[in-house]
C-alpha positions in Angstrom: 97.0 154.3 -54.9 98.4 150.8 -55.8 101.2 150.6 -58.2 99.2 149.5 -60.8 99.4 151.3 -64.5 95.7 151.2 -65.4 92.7 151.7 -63.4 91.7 148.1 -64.4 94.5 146.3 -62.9 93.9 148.8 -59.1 90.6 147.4 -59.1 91.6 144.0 -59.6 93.9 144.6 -56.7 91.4 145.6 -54.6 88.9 143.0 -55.3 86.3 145.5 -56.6 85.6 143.8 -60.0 82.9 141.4 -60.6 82.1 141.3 -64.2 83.0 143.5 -67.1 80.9 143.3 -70.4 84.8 143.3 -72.1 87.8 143.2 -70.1 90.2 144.0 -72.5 88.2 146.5 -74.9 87.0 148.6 -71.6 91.4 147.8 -69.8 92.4 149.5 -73.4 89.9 152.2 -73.7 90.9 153.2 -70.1 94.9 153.3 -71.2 94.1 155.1 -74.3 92.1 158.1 -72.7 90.2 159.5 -70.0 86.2 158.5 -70.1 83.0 159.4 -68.5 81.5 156.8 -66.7 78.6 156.9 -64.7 76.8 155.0 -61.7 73.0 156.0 -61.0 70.9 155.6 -57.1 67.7 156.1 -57.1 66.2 158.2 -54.4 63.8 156.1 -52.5 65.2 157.3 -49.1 66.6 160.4 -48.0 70.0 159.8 -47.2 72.7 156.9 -48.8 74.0 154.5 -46.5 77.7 152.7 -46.2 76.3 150.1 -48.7 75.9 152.5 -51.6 79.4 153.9 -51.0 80.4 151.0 -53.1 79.5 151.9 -57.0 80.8 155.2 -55.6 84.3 154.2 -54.6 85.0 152.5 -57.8 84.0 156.1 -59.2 85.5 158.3 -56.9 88.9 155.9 -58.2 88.1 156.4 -61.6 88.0 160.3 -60.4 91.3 160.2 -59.0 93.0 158.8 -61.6 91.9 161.5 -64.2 88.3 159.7 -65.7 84.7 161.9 -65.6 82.6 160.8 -63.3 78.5 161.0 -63.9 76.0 160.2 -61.5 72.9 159.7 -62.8 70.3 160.4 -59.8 67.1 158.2 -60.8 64.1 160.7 -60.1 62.8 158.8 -63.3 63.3 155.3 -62.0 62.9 156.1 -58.6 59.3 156.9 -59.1 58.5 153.3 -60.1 60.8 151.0 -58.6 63.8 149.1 -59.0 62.8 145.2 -58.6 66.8 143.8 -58.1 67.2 142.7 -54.2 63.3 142.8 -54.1 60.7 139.8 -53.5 58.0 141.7 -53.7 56.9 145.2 -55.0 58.2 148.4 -54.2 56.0 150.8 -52.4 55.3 154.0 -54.4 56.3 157.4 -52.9 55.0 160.6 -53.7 56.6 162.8 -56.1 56.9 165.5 -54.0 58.8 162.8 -51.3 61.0 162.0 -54.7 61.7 165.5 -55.5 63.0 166.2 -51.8 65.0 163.1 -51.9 66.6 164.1 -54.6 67.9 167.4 -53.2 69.7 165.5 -50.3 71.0 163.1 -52.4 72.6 165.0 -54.6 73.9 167.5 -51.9 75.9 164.1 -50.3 77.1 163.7 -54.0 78.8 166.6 -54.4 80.4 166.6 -51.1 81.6 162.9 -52.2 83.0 163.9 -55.4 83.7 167.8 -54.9 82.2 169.8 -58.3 85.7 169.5 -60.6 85.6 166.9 -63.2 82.6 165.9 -62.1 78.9 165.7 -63.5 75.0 165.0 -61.8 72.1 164.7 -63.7 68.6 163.5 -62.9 66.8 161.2 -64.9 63.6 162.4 -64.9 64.8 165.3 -66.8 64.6 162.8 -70.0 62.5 159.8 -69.2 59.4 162.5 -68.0 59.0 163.6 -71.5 58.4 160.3 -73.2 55.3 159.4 -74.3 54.0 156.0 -74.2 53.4 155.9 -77.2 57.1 156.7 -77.7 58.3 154.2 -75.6 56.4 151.6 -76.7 58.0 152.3 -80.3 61.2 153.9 -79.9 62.1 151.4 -77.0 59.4 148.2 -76.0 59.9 147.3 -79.9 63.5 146.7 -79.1 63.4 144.2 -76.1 62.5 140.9 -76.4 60.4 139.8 -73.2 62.4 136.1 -73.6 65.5 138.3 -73.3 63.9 139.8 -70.4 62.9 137.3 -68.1 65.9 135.6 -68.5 67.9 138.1 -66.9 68.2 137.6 -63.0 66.8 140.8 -61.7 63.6 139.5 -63.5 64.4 135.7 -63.0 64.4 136.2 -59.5 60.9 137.7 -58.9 58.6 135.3 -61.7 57.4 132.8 -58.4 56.5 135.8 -56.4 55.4 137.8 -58.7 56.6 141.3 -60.5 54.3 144.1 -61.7 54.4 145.6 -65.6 56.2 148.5 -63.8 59.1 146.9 -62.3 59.4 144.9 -65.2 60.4 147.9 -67.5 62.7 149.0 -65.3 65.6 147.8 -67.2 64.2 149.5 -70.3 64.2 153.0 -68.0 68.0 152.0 -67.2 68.7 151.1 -70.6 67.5 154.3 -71.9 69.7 156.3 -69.4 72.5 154.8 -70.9 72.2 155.7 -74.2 70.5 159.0 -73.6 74.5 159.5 -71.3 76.0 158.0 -74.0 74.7 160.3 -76.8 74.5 163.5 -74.2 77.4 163.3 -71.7 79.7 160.6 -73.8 79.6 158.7 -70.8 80.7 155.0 -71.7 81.0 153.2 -68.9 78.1 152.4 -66.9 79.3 151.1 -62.9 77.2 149.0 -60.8 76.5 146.8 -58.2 76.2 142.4 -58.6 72.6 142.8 -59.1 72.7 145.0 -61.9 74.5 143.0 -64.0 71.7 142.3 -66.8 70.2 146.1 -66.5 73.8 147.3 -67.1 73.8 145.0 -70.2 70.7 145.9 -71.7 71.9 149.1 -71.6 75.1 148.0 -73.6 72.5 145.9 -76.1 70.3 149.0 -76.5 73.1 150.8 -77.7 74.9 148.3 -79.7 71.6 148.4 -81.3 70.4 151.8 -82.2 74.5 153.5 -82.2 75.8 150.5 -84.0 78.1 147.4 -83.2 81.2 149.4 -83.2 79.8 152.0 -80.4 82.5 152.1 -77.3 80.1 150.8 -74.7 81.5 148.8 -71.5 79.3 147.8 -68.1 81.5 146.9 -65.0 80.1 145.5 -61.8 81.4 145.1 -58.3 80.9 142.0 -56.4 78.4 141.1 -53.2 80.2 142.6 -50.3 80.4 140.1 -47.7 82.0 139.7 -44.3 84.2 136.8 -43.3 81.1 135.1 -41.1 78.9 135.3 -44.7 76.7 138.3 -43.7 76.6 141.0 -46.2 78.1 144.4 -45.2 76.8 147.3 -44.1 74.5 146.8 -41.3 75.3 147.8 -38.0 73.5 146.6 -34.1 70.9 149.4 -35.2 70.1 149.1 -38.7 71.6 150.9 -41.4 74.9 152.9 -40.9 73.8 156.2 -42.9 76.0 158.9 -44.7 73.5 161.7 -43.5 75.1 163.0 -39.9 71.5 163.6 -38.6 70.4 159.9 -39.3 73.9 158.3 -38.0 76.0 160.5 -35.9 79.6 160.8 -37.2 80.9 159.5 -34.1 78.3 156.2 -34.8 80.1 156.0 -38.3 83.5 156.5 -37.0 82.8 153.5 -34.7 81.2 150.9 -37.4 84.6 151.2 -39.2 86.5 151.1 -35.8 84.8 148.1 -34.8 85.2 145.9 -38.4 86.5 142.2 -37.3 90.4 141.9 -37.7 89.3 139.2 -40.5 87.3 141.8 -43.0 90.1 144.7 -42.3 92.8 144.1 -44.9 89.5 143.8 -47.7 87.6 146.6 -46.1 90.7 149.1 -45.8 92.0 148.4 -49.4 87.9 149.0 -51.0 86.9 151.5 -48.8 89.9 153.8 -48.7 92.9 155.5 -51.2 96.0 154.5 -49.1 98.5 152.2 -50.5 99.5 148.8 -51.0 102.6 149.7 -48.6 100.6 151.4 -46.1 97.9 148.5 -46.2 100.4 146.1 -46.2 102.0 147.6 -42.8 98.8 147.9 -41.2 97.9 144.4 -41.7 101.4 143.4 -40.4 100.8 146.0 -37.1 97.3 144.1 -36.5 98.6 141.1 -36.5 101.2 141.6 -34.3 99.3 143.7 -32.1 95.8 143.2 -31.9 94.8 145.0 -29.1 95.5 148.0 -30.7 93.8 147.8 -34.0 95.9 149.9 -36.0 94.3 148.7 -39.3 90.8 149.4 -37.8 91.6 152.9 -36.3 92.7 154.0 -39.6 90.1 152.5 -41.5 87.4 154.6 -39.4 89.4 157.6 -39.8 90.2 157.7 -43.7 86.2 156.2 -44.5 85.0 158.8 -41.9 86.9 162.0 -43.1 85.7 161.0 -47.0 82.5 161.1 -45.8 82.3 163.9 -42.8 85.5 165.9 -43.2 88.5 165.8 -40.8 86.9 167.8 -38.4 84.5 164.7 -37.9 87.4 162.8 -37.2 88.9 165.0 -34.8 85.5 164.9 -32.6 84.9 161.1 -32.6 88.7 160.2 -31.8 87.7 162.8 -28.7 84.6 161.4 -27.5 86.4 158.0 -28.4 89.3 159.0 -26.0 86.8 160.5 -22.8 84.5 157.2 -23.0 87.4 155.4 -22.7 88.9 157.4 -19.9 85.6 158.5 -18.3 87.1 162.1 -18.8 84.1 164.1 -20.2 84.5 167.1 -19.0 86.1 168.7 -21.9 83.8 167.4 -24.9 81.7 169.8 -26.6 77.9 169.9 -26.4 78.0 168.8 -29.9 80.1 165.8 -29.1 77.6 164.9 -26.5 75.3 164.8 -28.4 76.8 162.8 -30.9 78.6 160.2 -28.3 75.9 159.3 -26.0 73.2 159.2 -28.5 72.6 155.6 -27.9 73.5 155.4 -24.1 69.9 154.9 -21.8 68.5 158.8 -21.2 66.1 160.6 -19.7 65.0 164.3 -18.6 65.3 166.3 -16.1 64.4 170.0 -15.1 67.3 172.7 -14.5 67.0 173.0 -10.4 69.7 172.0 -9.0 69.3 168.8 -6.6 71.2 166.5 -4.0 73.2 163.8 -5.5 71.5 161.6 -4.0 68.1 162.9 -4.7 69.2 163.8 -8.2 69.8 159.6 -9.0 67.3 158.3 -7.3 64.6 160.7 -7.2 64.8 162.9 -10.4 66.9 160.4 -12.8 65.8 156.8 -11.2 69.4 155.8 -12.2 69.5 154.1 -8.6 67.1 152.1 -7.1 67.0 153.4 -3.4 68.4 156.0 -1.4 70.6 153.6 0.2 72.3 152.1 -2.8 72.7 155.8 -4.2 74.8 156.8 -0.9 76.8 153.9 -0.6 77.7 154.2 -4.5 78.6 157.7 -4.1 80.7 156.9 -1.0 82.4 154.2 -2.7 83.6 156.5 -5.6 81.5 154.7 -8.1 79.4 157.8 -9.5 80.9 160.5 -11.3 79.3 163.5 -12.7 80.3 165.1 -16.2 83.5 163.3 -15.9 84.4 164.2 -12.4 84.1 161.6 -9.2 81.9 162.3 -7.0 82.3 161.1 -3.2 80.2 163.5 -0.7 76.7 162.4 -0.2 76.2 166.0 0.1 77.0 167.2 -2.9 75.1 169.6 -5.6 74.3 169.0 -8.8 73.8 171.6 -10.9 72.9 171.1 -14.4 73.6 174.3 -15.9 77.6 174.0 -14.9 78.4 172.1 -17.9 77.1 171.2 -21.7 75.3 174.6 -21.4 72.8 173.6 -19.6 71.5 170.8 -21.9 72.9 167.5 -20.5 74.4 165.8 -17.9 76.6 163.3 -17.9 76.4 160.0 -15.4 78.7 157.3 -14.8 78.0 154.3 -12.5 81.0 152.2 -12.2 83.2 151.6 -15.3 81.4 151.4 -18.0 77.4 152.3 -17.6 76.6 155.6 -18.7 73.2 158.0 -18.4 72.6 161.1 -20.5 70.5 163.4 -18.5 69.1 165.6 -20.5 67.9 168.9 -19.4 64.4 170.2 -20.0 63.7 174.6 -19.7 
């Protein structure tokens, strides 16, 4: 951690504040004693990606420096949609799709956050048994709609238009809040930029029905943005996922790995526990080598055991280490299957063929017959990591990977996963 005293001030340091509803009531509340605070996702997919990490590493902070972390998984709010970051409506899901959601998102949560000091509720458990009737008077009485539309989330969506539905959603939010507030004495609600007036009508809400003097705070982390001005968190492929089936931990390992040497220093101090010091030093080795990318390498591996476990870290540096030396042979199935996920493949049966016919024939990796021979002869082929140089030789498929893959090199860098079919 930083050498800073208060949680407040390691935040500051590493630029993952954006607003606070009051700095200096929520900077002495946090010296005074250790609170529950709470940060909610709704689940509208299946699986978090590396964007959402970020509510959740001001939390897991907050965690590791004593506080009670909450989070609030929206089955309520889920169900109707959350309009911020939206220009147009939100397509419904089932509840049943909801429901499932919600088991995988709360099983990434808890291997997140562990299940010490450390609370996970669902929304829907409360905001299922209101009436509307209820609402409308316990709650709708309370907001005024000019308040409302002036907040940003709302702002943002008047020219295209925004549904009744989404509209409440900042009531749904607000009611979370206080229903934390009153339940869990949670008093510190965490959130992204674009939550910023549904955090606040929370705050109002309670202010409101708890009294002025209630101990209420919203804190919000800013845009996260690369040096070139695109915002974080997409990789070549789309969306860098927390769920290993949906983005191979070897895939995650190397989004971190492959961060510009201008967004390291921010990324490395937001997205992971070490020190100023050891920040500080792996800046300095960057900079001085950048070939090597210290500050990168570590990154990946700190970001990637959080998420995976050190094991996961072990296996990409491996498949890292045999792509980069053409040495497969050794790698696991699993790591296979992990590091040439993305490489061109296609399938082949188990009998064992020529070389030659194997490439061109069975695999089409070359062209003709005569390319195949002369590439072979020229040492330019290898098969599961070994070099291949006798026209005549054998491949067998069921030698390596147990029987499942096999591995093809042409030349340097151009890889084929074979993979093997009965």
């Amino acid at each position: 951690m930083a050498d800073a005293t208060n949680i407040i001030d390691e935040l500051a340091w590493r630029g993952a504040l954006n607003q606070m509803t009051d700095e200096e009531g929520l900077r002495k509340l946090t010296s005074e004693k250790k609170v529950s605070l709470y940060a909610g996702t709704d689940p509208t997919g299946d699986s978090l990606h590396v964007g959402h990490l970020i509510p959740f590493m001001i939390l897991k902070r907050f965690q590791l420096m004593g506080h009670h972390p909450v989070i609030l998984i929206g089955g309520g709010t889920g169900s109707i949609g959350d309009p911020s970051g939206r220009n147009s409506e939100r397509v419904l899901q089932s509840m049943d799709v909801i429901h499932e959601n919600e088991k995988k998102l709360t099983a990434q949560m808890v291997k997140l956050f562990g299940t010490d000091n450390f609370t996970i509720v669902n929304n829907y458990d409360w905001l299922s048994k209101i009436s509307l009737l209820d609402f409308l008077r316990d709650y709708g009485k309370i907001f005024s709609v000019n308040n409302m539309l002036a907040k940003d989330v709302v702002a943002s969506r008047l020219e295209s238009g925004i549904s009744y539905t989404e509209f409440t959603y900042q009531i749904l939010q607000s009611v979370d809040f206080l229903t934390l507030y009153r339940q869990h004495n949670v008093q510190v609600q965490i959130g992204g930029a674009d939550q910023w007036g549904n955090i606040t009508a929370g705050t109002d809400l309670i202010h409101r029905l708890e009294g002025a003097d209630a101990e209420v705070y919203g804190l919000t982390n800013p845009l996260m943005l690369k040096s070139d001005g695109t915002k974080f968190g997409k990789s070549a492929g789309g969306a860098v996922w927390l769920d290993p089936e949906k983005t191979t931990p070897y895939e995650f390992y190397q989004f971190w790995f492959n961060q510009d040497d201008a967004d390291v220093e921010k990324f490395l101090k937001f997205f992971t526990f070490l020190s100023k010091e050891e920040i500080a030093d792996l800046v300095q080795q960057t900079k001085d080598d950048p070939k090597k990318r210290a500050a990168q390498r570590k990154l990946a591996e700190e970001v990637t055991e959080f998420v995976h476990g050190k094991d996961a870290v072990v296996e990409a540096e491996a498949i890292s280490a045999a792509l980069f030396s053409g040495d497969v042979s050794q790698l696991s199935t699993h790591a296979i299957e992990q590091g040439f996920a993305s490489v061109p493949s296609m399938n082949a049966t188990s009998e064992s063929k020529n070389v030659v016919e194997f490439l061109v024939d069975v695999t089409g990796i070359e062209k003709s017959r005569r390319q195949a021979r002369e590439d072979v002869t020229n040492g330019a082929i290898t098969i599961n990591g070994v070099r291949i140089q006798d026209v005549d030789f054998t491949v067998d498929p069921s030698s390596h990977f147990d029987g499942k893959f096999v591995i093809v090199r042409r030349g340097k860098k151009k890889y084929f996963l074979v993979r093997i079919e009965g």
